[in-house]
N, C-alpha and C positions, 0 to 999 in steps of 0.2 A: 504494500500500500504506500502510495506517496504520500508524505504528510505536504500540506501547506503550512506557509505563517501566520501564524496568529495574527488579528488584526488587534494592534493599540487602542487603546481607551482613543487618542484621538483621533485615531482613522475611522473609528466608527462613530463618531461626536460629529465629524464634520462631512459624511456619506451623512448624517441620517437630518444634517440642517439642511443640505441642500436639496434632500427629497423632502423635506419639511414645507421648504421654502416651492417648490416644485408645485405638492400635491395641496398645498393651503390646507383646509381642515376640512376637504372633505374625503369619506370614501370613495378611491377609487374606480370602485366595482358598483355600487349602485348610488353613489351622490348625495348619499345623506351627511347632513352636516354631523363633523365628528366632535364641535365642542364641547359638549354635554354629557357625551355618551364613552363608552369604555370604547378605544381604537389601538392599534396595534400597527406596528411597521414589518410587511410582510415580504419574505424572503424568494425567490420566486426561487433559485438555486434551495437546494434542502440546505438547513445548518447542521445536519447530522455528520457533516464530514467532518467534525471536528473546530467550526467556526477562525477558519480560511479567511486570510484577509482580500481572497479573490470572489467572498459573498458580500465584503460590507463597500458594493461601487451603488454609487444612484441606479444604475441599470439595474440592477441587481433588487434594489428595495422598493417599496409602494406602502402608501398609506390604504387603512381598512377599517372598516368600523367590525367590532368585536376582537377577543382573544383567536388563537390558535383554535381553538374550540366553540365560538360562539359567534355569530351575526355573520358577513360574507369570509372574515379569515374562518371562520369554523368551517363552512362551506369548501372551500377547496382543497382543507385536509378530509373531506367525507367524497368529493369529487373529483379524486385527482387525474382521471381520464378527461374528461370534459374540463379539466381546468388547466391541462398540460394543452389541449385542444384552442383554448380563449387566450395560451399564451401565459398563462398564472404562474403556471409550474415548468422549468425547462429541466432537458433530460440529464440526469446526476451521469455523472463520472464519465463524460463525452469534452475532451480535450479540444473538440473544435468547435464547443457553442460559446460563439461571444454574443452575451447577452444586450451589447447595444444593436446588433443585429437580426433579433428575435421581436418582433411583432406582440404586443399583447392587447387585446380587446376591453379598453376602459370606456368613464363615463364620458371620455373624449374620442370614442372612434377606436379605430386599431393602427395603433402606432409605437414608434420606436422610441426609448428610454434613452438617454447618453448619459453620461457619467458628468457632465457639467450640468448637470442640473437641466437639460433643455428637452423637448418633448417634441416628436413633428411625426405628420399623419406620416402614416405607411402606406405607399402606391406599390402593389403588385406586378412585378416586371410581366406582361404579354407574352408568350412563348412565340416564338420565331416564328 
């Protein structure tokens, strides 16, 4: 098993302001305002590999209303077919997924994450 690096308290302070800054307060996945309500900063790569400093990029994270368990993050740990499908969940231990090139269907369309904080639709290249 490869290990990765651990990611610093402030590599992941400053992934999770600019997806802060990014996602505002609302849920990603269905729009509801997350002020008031229990939200979570969800991982689309698993953290199971040992929390890689190659899971904590904006690409990489998204705001959600509930826990791991409850409201849409519960949702994609119960659907993770259909939510590897909307782009939630991209596929673990695949050396050539880079997540700002992975598509995910929010409450803004289907589009691509970058690691600077920036968001832009996703157009479908036409096959030849």
């Amino acid at each position: 098993t490869l290990l990765m690096p651990k990611a610093t308290r402030a590599v992941q302070d400053a992934a999770r302001r600019i997806v802060r800054a990014r996602d505002s307060h609302y849920c990603q996945m269905c729009g509801v305002s997350i002020v008031d309500i229990e939200s979570s900063i969800h991982h689309r790569l698993n953290k199971g590999n040992g929390g890689s400093a190659l899971l904590e990029r904006p690409s990489v994270l998204i705001r959600l209303c509930g826990s791991g368990t409850t409201r849409c993050h519960g949702w994609i740990g119960r659907n993770p077919e259909k939510a590897g499908e909307l782009g939630w969940l991209l596929p673990r231990n695949n050396p050539d997924i880079d997540p700002e090139q992975e598509p995910i269907v929010t409450i803004h369309g289907r589009v691509l994450l970058s690691d600077d904080g920036g968001r832009t639709a996703y157009i479908e290249e036409m096959p030849a």
